[in-house]
N, C-alpha and C positions, 0 to 999 in steps of 0.2 A: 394518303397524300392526294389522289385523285379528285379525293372530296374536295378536300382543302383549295383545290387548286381550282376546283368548278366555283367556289365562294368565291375566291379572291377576282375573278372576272362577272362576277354577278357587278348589274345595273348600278352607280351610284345612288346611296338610298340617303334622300335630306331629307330630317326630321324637323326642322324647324330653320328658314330664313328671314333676316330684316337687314336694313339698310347694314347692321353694325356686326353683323355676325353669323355665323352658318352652324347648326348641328346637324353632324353625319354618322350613319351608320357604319361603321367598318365591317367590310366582311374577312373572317380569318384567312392567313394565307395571304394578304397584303399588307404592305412595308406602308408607315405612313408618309415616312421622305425618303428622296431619294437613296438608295445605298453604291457602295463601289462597285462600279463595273455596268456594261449597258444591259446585263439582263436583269439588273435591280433598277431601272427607271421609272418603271410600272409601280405607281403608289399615289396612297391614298390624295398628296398635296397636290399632285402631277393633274390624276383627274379630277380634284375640285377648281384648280385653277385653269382647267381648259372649259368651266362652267362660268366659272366665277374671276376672271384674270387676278384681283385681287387679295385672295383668299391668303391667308399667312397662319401659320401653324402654333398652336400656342401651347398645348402638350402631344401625348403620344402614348400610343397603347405598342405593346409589342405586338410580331410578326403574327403571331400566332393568337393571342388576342383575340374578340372581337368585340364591339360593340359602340358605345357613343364617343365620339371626338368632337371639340370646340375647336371652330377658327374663328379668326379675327377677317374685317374686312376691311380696316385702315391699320395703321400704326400705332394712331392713336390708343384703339381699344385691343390691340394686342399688347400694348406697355400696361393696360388697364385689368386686363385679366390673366396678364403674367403677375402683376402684383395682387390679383386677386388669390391665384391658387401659392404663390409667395406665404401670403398673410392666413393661408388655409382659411379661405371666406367661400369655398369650393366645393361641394359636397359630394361622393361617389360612390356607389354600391356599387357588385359585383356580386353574379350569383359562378358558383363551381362546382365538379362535380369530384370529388377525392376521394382517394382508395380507406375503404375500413370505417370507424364510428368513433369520432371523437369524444370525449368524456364532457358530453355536457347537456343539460337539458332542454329541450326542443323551445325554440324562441329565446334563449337567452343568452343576451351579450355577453361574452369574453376578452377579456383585452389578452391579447402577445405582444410583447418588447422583448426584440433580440435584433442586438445592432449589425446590421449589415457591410462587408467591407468586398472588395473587390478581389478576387481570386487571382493573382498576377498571373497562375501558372498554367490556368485554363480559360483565360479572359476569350470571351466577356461574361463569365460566368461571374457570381458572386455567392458570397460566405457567410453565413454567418460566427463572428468572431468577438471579442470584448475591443478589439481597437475598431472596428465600426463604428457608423455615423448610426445611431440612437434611431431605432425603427418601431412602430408602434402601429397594427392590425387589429380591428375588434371582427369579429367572428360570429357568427351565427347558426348554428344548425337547425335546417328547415326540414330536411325529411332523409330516412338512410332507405335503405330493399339490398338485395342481393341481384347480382350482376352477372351470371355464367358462375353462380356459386364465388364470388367475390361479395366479399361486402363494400356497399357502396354510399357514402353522403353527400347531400346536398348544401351547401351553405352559402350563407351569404358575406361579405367581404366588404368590411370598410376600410380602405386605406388612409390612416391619419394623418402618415407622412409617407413619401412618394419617390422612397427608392425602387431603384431598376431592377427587374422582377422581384419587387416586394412578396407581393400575395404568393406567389410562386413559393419561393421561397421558406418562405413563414411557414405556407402549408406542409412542406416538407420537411422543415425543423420540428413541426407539432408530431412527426410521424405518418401524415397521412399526405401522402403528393397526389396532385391533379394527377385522375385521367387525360394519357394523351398527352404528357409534360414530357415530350425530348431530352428535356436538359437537367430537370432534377427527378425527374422518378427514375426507379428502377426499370428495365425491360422490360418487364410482364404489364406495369399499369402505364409508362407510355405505349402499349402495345393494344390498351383496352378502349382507346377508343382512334377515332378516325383523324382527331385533331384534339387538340387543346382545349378542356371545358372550363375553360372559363371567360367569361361575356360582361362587358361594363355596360348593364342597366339602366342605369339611372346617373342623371347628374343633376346639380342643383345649384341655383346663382341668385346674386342680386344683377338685374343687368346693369352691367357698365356704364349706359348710360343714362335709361330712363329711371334706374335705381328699382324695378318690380320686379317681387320676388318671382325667379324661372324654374319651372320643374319640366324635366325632360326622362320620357322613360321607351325601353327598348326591349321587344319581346325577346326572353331567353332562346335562343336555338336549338337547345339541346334539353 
């Protein structure tokens, strides 16, 4: 938690600004908007808009999270790239680090579909269930090793569609939960690491308004 906590006060890190738009690095252990109550004010929109007064939030990584987020810097191009990631014209990898060794061969894609629905009875957690909204994960594993006598892999995550802890989620329905996952691992493997290993890398866009293709990418932390 200490760590986490020394991230989420780390420097705002911009990886890329123009007239129309800002990409930022989130550090884990900050909220991206605000949350209830005044010790949740501290987040990601708060200190982009005391750079940028403009700034408007167009998605959102969880608390624990890390890695790239898109703003908008009118209205305009925030209606533009809310129907961008809308129409999945948005691209997004994730690398993670999950307990055990999935059954698949190194570099090669996987799709998961398993529809996700809302857990009334422990919200704001979620389920995987048959009356869920239609969720779709392709997967990749990049490299396994053993971890304090754990078995451990690396993969990578593409979210097709972009429910709330998807990847989370998925991973833990596969049998293998993130290191560091509070909310769906077991004890022992949110216990293996210091925080939440998983980091959004990479995104990829037409820009909104000059229409040229954007590739944006962000060194793993872990």
């Amino acid at each position: 938690m200490t760590e986490m906590c020394a991230q989420a006060t780390a420097p705002l890190h911009c990886l890329f600004e123009d007239p129309h738009l800002l990409v930022l690095d989130k550090p884990a252990g900050l909220l991206c908007v605000p949350g209830r109550g005044p010790d949740k004010q501290d987040c990601l929109s708060a200190r982009a808009q005391a750079r940028w007064p403009e700034a408007l939030i167009v998605h959102r990584l969880d608390m624990a999270t890390s890695g790239i987020v898109l703003m908008a810097r009118s209205l305009d191009v925030q209606r533009r790239l809310s129907l961008a990631f809308e129409q999945r014209r948005v691209h997004k990898n994730y690398e993670a680090v999950v307990s055990g060794t999935p059954p698949a061969a190194l570099q090669q894609w996987q799709d998961l579909h398993a529809p996700i629905a809302a857990d009334w009875e422990r919200r704001p957690l979620r389920v995987v269930a048959p009356e869920g909204k239609p969720s779709h994960t392709r997967w990749q594993l990049l490299e396994t090793w053993q971890q304090q006598g754990l078995p451990v892999s690396r993969l990578r995550l593409e979210p097709v569609t972009g429910r709330t802890h998807q990847l989370r989620l998925h991973m833990q329905h596969l049998g293998h939960p993130m290191l560091g996952d509070a909310l769906y691992a077991p004890p022992a493997i949110a216990a293996a690491a210091p925080r939440l290993l998983l980091h959004a890398c990479m995104l990829s866009l037409q820009h909104p308004i000059t229409g040229q293709d954007m590739h944006w990418h962000s060194a793993v932390p872990f």
